[in-house]
PATI-11149 format. One record per residue: residue in one letter; x, y, z of N, C-alpha, C in turn. Coordinates in steps of 0.001 Angstrom, whole numbers, plus 500000, padded with zeros to 6 digits. Layout:
<nodes>
aXYZXYZXYZ/...
</nodes>
This chain:
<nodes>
x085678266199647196086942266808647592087993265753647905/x087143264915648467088511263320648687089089262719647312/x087975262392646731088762262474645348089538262943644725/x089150264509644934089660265169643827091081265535645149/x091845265604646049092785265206646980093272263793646365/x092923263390646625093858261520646108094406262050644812/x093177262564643503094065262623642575095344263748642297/x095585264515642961096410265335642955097783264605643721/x097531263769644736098714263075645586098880262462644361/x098299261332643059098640260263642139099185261629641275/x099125262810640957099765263309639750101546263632640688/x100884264171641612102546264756642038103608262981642314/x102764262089642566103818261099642787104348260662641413/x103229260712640154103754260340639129104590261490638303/x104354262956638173105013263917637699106004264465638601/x105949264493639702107089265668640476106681266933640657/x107106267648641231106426269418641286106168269809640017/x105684270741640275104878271197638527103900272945639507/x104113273385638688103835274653639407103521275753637677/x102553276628637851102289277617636277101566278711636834/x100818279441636210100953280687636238099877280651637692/x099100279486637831097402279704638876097678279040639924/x098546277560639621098346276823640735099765275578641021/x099990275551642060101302274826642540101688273515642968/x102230272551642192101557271047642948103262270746643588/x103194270725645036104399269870645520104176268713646559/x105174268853647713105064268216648825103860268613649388/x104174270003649977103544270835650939101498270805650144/x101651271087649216100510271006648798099443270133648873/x100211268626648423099471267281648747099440267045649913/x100045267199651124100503266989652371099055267471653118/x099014269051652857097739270224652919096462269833652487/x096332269598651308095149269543650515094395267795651030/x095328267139651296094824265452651518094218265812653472/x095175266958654175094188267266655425093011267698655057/x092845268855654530091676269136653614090807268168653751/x091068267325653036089731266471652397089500266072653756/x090480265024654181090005264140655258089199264863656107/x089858266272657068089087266503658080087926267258657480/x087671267963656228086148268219655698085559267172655422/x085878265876654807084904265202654713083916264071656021/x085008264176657237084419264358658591083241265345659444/x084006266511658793083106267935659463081810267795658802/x082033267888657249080574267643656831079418265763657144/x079931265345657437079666263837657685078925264237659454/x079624264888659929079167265193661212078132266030661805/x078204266875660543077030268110660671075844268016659996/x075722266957659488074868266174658597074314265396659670/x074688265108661147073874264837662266074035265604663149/x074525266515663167074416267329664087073630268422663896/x073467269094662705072395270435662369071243269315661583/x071135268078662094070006267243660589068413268077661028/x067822268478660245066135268800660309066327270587660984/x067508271167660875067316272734661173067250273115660453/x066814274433660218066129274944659351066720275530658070/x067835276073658959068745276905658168070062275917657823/x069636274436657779070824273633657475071258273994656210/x070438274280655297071040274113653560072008275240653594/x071755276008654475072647277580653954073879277219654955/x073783276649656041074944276215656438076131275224655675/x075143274614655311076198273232654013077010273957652640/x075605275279652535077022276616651174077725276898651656/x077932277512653208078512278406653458079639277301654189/x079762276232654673080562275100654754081902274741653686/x080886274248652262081500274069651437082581275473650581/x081590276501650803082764277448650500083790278209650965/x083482277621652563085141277695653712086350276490653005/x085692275574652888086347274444652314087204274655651273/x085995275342649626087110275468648662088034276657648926/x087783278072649572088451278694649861089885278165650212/x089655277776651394091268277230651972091889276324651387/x091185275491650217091838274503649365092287275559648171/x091662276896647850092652277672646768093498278419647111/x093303278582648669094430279254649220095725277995649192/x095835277137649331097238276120649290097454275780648398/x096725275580647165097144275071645860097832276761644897/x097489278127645845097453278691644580099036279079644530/x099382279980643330100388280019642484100767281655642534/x099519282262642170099830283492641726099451284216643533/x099674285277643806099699286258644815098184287041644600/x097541287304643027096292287525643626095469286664643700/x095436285718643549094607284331643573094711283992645175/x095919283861645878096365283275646479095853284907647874/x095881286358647480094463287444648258092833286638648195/x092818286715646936091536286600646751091093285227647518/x091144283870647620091027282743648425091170283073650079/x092216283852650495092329284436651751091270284815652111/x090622286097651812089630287125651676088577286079652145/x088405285064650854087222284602650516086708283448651677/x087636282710651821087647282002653261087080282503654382/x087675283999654520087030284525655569086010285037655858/x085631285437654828083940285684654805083143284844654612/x083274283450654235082724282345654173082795281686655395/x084000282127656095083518281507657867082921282471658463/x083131283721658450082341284851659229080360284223659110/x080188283478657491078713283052657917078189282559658622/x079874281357658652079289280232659859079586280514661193/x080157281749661512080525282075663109079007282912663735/x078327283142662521077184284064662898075785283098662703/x076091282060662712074992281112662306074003281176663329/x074146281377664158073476281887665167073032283083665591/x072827283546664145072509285528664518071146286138665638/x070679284931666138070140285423667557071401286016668524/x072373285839668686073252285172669831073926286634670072/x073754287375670823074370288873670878075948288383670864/x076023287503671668077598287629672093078539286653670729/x077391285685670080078446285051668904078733286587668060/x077634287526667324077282288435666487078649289504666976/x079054289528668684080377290397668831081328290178668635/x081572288827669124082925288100668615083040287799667415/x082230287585666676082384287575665274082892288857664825/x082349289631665070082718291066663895084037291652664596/x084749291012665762085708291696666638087010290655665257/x086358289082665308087299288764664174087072289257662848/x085749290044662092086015290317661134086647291287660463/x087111292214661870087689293620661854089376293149661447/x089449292270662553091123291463662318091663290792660989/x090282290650660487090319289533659239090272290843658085/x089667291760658056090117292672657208091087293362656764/x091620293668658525093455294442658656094477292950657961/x094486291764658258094813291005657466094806291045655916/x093685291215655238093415291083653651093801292222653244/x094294293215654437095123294649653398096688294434653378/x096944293597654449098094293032654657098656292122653262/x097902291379653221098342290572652073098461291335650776/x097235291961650788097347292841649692098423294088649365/x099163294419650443099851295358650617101437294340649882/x101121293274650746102304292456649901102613292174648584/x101601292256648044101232291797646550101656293142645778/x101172293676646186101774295227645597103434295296645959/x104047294836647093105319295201647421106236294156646223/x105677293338646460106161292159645400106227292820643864/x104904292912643506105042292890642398105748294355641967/x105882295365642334106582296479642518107984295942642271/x108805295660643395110149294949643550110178294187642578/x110012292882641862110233291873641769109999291414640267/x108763292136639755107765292373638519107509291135638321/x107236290084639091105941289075639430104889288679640484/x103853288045639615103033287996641041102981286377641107/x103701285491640329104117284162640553104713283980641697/x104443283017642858105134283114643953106447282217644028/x106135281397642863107578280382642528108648281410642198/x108088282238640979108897283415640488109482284513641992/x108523284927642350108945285874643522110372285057644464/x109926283815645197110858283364645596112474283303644626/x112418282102643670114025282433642961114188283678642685/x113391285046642530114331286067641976114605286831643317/x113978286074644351114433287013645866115154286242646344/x116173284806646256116652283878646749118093284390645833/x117783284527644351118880284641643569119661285961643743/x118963287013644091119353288322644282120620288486645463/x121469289269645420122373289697646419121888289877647741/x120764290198647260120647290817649084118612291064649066/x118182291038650032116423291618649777116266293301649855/x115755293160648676115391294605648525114865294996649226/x114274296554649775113231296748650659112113296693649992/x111955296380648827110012296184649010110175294971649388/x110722294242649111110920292326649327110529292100651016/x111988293222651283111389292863653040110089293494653708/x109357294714653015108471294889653459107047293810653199/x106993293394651576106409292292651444105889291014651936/x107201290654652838107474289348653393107052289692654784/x107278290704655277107041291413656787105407291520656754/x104920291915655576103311292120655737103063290976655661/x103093290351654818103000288077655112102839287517655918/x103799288098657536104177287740658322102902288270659259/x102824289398659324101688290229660250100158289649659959/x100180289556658646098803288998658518098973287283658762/x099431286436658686099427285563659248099417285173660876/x100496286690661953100511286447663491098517286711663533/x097877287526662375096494287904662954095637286804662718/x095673286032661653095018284880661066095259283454662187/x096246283382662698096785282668663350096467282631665232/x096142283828665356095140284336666568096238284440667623/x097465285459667278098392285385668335098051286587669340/x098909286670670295098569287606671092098724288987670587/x097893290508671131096846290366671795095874290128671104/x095816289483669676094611289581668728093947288251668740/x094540287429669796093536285881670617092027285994670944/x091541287250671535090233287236672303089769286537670953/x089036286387670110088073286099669504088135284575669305/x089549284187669185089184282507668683088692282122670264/x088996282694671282088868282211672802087219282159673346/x086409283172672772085430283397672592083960283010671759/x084475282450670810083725282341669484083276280649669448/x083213280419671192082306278836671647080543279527670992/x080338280104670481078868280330670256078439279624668707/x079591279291668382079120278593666985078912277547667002/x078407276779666048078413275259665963079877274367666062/x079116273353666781080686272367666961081577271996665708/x080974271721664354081779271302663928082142272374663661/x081896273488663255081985274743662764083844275177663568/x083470275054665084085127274843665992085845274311665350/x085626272746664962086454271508664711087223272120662807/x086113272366662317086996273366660825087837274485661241/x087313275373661840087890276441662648089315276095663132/x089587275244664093090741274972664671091690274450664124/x090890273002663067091846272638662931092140272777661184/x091519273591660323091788273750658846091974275355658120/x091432276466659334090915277970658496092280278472659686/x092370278572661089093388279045661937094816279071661626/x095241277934661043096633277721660637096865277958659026/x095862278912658667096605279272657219097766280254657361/x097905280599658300098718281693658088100479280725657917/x100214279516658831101552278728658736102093277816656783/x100430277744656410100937277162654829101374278341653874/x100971279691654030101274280750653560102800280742654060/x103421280994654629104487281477655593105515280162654667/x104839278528654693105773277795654009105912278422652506/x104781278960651814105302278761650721106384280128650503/x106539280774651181107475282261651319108626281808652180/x108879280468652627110181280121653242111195280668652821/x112247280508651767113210281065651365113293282237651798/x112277283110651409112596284833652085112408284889653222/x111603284263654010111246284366655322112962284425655992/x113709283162655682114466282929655887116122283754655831/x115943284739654536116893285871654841116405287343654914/x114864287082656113114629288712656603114567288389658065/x115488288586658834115855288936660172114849289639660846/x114119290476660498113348291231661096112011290655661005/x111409289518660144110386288880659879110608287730660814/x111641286939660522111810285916661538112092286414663351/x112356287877663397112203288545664878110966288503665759/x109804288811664504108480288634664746107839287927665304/x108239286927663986107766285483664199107881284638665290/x109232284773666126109473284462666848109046284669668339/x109508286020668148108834286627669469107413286434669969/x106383287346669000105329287144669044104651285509669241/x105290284279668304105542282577668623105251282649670100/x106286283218670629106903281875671777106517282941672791/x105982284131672740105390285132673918103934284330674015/x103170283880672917101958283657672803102253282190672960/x102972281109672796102839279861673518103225280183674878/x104182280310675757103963280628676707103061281125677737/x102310282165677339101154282498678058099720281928677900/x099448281528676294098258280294676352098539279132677059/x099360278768677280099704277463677986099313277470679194/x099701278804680207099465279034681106098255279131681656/x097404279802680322096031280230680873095195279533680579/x095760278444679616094959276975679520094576276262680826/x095628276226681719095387275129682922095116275651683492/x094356276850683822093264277763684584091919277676684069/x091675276948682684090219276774682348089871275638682589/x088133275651682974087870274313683534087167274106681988/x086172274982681316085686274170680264086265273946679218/x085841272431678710086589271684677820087162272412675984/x086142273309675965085793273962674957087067274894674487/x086973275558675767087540277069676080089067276706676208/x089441275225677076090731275390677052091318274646675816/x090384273939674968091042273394673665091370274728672689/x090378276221672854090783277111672350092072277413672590/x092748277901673630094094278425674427094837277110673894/x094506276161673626095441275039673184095843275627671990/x094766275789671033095129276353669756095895277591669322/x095783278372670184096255279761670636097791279375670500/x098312278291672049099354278118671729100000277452671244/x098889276450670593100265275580669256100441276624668244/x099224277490668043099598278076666295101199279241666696/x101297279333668051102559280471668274103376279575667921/x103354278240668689104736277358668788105214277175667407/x103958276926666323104361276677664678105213277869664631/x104053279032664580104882280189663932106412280374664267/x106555280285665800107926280059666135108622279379665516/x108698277833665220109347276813664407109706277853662658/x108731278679662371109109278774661304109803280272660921/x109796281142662555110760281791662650112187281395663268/x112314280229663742113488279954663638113892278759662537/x113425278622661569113903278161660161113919276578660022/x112763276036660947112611274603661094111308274407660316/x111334274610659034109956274483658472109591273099658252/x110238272153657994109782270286658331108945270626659317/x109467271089660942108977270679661821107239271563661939/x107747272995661305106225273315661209105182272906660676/x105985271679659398104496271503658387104492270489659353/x105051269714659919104340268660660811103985268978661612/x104095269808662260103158270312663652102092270899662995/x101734271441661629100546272003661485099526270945660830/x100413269540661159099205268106660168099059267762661127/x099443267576661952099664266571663432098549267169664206/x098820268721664466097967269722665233096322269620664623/x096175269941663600094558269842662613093739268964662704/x094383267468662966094006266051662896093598265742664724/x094361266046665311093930266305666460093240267244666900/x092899268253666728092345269294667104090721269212666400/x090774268504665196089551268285664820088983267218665563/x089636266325666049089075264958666600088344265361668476/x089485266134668740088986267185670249088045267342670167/x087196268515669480086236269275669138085205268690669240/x085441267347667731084116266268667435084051265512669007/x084647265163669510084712264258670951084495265094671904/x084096266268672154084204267244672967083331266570674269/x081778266462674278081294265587674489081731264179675261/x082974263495674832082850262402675294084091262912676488/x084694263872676027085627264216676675085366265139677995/x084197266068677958083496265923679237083360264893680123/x082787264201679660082442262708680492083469262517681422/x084610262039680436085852261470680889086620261982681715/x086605263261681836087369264298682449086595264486683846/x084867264194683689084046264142685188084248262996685447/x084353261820685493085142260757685994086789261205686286/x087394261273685679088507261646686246088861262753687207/x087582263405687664087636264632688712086957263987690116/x086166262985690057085886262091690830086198261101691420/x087034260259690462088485259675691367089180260014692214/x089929259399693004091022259554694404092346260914693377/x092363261857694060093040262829693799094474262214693931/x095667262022692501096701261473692993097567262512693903/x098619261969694718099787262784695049100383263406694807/x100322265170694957101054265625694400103281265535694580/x103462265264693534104989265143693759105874266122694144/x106902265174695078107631266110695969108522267178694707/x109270268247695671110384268948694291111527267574694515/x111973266846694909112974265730694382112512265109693775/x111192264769693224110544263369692814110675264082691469/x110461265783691316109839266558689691111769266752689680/x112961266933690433114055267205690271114797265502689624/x114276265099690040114577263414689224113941262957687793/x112681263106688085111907263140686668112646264134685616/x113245265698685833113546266557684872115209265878684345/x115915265468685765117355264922684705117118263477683833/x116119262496684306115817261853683554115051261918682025/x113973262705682502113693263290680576114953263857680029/x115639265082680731116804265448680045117744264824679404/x118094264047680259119631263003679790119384262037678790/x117714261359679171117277260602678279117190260920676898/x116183262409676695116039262956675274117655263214674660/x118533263753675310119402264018674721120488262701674359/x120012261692674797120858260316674472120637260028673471/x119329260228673251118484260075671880118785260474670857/x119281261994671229119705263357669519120552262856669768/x121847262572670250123107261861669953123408260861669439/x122667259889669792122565258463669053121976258744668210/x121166259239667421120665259252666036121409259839665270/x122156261499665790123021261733664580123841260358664399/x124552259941665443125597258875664678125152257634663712/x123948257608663489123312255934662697123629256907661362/x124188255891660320123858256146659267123188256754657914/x123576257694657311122412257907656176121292259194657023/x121771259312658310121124260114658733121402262176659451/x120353262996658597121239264424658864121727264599660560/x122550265398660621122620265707662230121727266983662443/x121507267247663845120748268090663901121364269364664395/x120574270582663897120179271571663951120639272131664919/x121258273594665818121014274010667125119364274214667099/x118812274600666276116993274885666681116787273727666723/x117144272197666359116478271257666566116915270539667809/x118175270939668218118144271018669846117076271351670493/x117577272952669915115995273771671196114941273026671518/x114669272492670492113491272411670124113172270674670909/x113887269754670564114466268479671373114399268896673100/x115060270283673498114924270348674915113637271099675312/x112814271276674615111399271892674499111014270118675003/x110451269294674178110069268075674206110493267292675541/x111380267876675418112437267093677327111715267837678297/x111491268783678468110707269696679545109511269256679957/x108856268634678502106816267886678148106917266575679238/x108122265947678688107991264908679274108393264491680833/x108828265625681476108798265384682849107854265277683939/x106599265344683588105539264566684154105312263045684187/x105861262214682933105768261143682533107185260366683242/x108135261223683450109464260464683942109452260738685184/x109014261768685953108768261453687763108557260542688367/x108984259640689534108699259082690008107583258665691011/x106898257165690395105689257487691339105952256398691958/x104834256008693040104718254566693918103610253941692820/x103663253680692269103027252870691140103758251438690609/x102973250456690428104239249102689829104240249125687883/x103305250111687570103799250299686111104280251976685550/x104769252135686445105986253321686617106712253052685459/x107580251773685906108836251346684425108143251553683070/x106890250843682903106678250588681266106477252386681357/x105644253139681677105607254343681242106355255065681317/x107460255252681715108789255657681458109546255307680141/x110008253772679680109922253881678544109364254593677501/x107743253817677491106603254674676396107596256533676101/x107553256918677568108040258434677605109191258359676536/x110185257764676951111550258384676241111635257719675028/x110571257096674549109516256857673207109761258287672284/x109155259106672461108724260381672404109760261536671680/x111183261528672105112167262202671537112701261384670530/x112973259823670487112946259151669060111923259490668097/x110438259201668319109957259220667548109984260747666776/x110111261617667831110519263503667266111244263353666362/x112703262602666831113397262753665600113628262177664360/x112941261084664609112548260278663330111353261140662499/x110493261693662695109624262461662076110261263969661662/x111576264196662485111856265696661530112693265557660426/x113388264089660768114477263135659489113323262912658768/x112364262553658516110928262364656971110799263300656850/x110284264160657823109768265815657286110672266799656275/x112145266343656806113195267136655906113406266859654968/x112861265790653999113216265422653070111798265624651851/x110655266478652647109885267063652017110142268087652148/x110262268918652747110358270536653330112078270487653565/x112900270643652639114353270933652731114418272066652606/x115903272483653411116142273930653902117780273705654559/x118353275173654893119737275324654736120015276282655589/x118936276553656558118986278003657022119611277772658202/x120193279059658848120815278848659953120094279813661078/x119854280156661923119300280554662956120206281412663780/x119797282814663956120690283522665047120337283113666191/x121532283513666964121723282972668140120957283780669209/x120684285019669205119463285836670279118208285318669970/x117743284766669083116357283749668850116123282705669401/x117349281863669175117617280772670088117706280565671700/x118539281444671912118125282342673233117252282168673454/x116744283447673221115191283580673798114034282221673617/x114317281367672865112986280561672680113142279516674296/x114714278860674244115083278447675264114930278921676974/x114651280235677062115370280616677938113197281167678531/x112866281626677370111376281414677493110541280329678002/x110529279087677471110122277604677142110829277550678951/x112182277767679414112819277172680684112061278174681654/x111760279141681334110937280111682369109357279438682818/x108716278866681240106917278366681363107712277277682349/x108477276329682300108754274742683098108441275353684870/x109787276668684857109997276957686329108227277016686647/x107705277717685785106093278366686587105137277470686737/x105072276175685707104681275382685899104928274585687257/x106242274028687498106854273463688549106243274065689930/x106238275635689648106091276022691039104630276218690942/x103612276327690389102444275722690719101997274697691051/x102738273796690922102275272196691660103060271941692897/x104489272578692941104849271909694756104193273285695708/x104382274485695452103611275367695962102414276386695986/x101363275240695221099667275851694535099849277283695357/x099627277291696513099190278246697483100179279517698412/x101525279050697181102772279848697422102148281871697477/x102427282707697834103004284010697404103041284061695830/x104208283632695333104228283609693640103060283298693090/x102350282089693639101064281777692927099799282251693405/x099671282940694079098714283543694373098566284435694008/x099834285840694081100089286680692999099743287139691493/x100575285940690865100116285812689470099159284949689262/x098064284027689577097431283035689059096666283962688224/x095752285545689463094727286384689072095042286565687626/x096088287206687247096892287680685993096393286666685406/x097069285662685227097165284212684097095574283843683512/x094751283702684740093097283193684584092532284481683590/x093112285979684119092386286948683245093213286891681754/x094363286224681655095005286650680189095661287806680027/x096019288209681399097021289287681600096223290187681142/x094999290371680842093734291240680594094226291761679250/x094812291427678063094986291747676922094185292330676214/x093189290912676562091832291353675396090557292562675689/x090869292786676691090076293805676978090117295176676509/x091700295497676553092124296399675973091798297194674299/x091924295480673457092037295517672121090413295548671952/x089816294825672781087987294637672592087763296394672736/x087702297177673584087461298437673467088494299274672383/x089174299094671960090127299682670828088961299229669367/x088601298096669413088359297050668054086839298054667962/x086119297590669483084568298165669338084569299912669358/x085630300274669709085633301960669509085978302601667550/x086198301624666857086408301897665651084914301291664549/x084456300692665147083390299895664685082440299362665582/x081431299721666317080572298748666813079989297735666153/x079793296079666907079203295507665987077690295751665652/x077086294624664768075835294770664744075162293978665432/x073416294672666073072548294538666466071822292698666104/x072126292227667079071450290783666812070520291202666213/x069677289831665708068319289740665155067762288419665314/x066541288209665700066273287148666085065644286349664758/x066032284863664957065436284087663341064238283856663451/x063992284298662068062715284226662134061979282725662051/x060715282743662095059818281547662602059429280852661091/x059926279984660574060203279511659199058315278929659382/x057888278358660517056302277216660638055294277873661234/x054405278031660722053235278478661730052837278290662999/x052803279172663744052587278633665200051275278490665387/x050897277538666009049517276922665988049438276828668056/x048213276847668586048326276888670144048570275588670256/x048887275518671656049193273800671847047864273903673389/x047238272858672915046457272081673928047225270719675036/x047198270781676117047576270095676727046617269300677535/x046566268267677843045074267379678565045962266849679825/x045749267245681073046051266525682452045266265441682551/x045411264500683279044836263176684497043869264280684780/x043819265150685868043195265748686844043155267105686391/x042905267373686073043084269345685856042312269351684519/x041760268598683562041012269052682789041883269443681259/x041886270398680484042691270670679411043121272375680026/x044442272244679623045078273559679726045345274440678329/x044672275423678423044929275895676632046154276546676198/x046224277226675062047423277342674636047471278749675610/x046951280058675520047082281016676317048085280571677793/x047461279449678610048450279459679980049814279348679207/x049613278098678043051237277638677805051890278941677669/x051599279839676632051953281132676575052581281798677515/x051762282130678897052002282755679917053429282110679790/x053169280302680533054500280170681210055733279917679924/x055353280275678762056658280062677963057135281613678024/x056360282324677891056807284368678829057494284159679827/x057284283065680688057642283002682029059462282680682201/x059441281352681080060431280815680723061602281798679856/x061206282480679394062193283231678196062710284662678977/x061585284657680003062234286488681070063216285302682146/x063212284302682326063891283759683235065504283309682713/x065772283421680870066929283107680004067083284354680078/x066579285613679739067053286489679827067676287235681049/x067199286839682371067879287174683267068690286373683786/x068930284881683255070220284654683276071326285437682905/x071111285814681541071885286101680579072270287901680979/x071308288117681627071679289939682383072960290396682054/x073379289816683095075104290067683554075785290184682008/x076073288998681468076826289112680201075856289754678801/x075153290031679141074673291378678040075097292755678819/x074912292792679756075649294258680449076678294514680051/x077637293281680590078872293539680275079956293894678626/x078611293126677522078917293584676606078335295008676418/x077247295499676729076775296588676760077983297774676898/x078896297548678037079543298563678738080443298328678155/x081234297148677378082172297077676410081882298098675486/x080995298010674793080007298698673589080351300189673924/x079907300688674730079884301821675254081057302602675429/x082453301715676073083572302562676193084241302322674929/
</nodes>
């Protein structure tokens, strides 16, 4: 797959776009397909020691490789049913590996809670394909775009088309309330996460690029996008820094970068989405694989001298300094040379980044305070130097209404306030109030889990079967003589009623899920 990635980057650098009836070679494609390789040829490199001598490794390595080509024909493809069919196919090729563990009652629920989502998705797309080709009388997506770009105005199948695009991507993408499952679905194998997060989750954002143009004059698609975006970064964010395990809150991480993309690409900054969706994958795979070391690090760092929490003047100094700073930055760059000015969304989006960095610009009693302050206002240059490259792969013309803008701003300035006031007043009224809310997820998923399991229950674990003959085991003490296999027996009975009544509680509780 690395190969065959490199050679597709050497044709598009030597030919230029080139696009026919199956398959599409541009920016976005090589950009996509070269993540591809890299982070699969990691995942598989990794699981090759991590599942080495299980049993059921070989069927894991098919069902691996054909998540892989899936999502590599989903970005290369051309036509709209090619481009269903790879969707589809992806997903049932990860549904193997989310169930790889078909002992596991609770992987076997969360799985089928996403395969229910993953279906209402593949009618979605499919519903598009029909709207398209109805409207438009192609199922070329190069074609679909110029004759919906060239047209006066979008027809209504066009906008219904582009609107179903949109829906099945907020579901693929795991926005709110249809999150429970990526939040849940720690029962699979690690690398299995690390593909998961960072290569099969964000298809819905390479789909969405290659439908830019229309995305871009349906108001009611980019309403979506938006909303649903920046409702669902906002509240994963929140309910991230209420999880202690490492696992669980890299999920809610993912939760809310894939809103923040979608957002970017409902407000018509698609540079900035394809880079947040390379940037995001590459990291998010590296999380996962390090998960492990990142425990460690994080129990050392919980064991250290607890720093000071900062006064509200120390976080009221830190915020005009990121502010004034980032914005010295977008000013001085439009004026250099040769270079675009920016955007009102690339404001927003600039005072999004100014908000991040006011942890880093507070003032501490520290003597390397200064250098990390710099490093900080590092951070909005380098932003805008990366959306000046990005634009010159992913060019665009679009302009952004102003109630979008609004709201993303005025959202993004609301998460800062709640943030803020959880650290000078942990133990405030306000935070005591809402924390309950935030830790449960505003109880979303509960709702949709009895909606999802009232239309479908899943299926009945099954335990794997015993591939080796079991033979007794003899054991020889110092003092006690030989113990035969019968005691071992007893106490391995002993051992397995003692996992199971761990496990009580959360089989009940799915039980009574089940039930209502």
């Amino acid at each position: 797959m690395a190969a065959a990635a490199a050679a597709i980057a050497v044709v598009r650098v030597a030919t230029g776009s080139h696009a026919n009836g199956l398959v599409r070679l541009d920016n976005v494609t090589v950009s996509v397909v070269l993540l591809i390789a890299i982070v699969g040829a990691v995942v598989v490199r990794y699981s090759s020691v991590y599942l080495g001598g299980d049993a059921y490794e070989r069927r894991y390595v098919r069902r691996l490789l054909a998540t892989l080509a899936a999502v590599s024909v989903v970005v290369v493809a051309n036509h709209v049913l090619l481009l269903v069919a790879a969707w589809a196919a992806a997903s049932f090729a990860l549904h193997g590996l989310l169930t790889y563990f078909g002992d596991r009652p609770v992987a076997i629920a969360v799985a089928h809670k996403k395969f229910l989502l993953a279906r209402v998705a593949d009618a979605c797309m499919l519903g598009a394909a029909v709207a398209f080709g109805t409207t438009l009388s192609t199922l070329r997506i190069d074609l679909i775009v110029d004759r919906a770009v060239t047209a006066s105005g979008l027809a209504a199948g066009t906008r219904a088309g582009i609107l179903l695009v949109a829906i099945a991507a907020v579901l693929k993408c795991a926005q709110l309330p249809f999150h429970g499952w990526l939040i849940q679905v720690m029962e699979a194998p690690t690398p299995v996460s690390a593909l998961l997060h960072a290569g099969v989750v964000n298809l819905g954002g390479v789909v969405l690029l290659r439908f830019a143009p229309i995305v871009d004059r349906a108001i009611e698609t980019r309403s979506l996008l938006v909303v649903t975006g920046v409702l669902t970064a906002v509240v994963a964010s929140l309910v991230m820094t209420t999880r202690v395990s490492i696992k669980v809150a890299l999920a809610w991480s993912t939760c809310a970068q894939m809103g923040f993309m979608l957002m970017q690409c409902g407000l018509g900054i698609w540079e900035m989405a394809l880079l947040h969706l390379l940037a995001h994958s590459a990291y998010k795979a590296h999380a996962f694989l390090s998960a492990g070391s990142t425990v460690r690090r994080t129990q050392r760092r919980q064991l250290a001298i607890a720093a000071d929490t900062p006064s509200s003047t120390a976080l009221m100094i830190g915020t005009v300094v990121a502010v004034v700073g980032t914005a010295a930055v977008g000013a001085l760059w439009a004026l250099l040379p040769g270079t675009a000015s920016l955007s009102a969304a690339a404001w927003v989006l600039l005072g999004v980044v100014a908000l991040a960095l006011v942890p880093l610009s507070t003032p501490f009693r520290s003597p390397g305070h200064g250098s990390l302050l710099a490093r900080a206002l590092m951070v909005p240059l380098v932003y805008v130097a990366l959306h000046e490259m990005a634009g010159r792969l992913v060019p665009h013309a679009s302009s952004t209404p102003a109630a979008l803008l609004v709201l993303t701003a005025v959202s993004f300035a609301a998460l800062f306030a709640a943030q803020v006031t959880s650290v000078v007043a942990p133990h405030g009224r306000l935070a005591t109030r809402v924390l309950p809310w935030i830790y449960a997820g505003l109880f979303l998923d509960e709702g949709f889990t009895r909606l999802a399991f009232s239309v479908s229950r899943p299926p009945t674990a099954t335990p794997r079967p015993t591939l080796l003959p079991q033979r007794p085991v003899i054991m020889a003490l110092p003092d006690s003589g030989v113990i035969s296999g019968s005691i071992v027996a007893r106490s391995s009975a002993v051992g397995a009623v003692a996992v199971a009544h761990a496990q009580a509680p959360l089989l009940a509780a799915l039980s009574d899920r089940n039930d209502t």
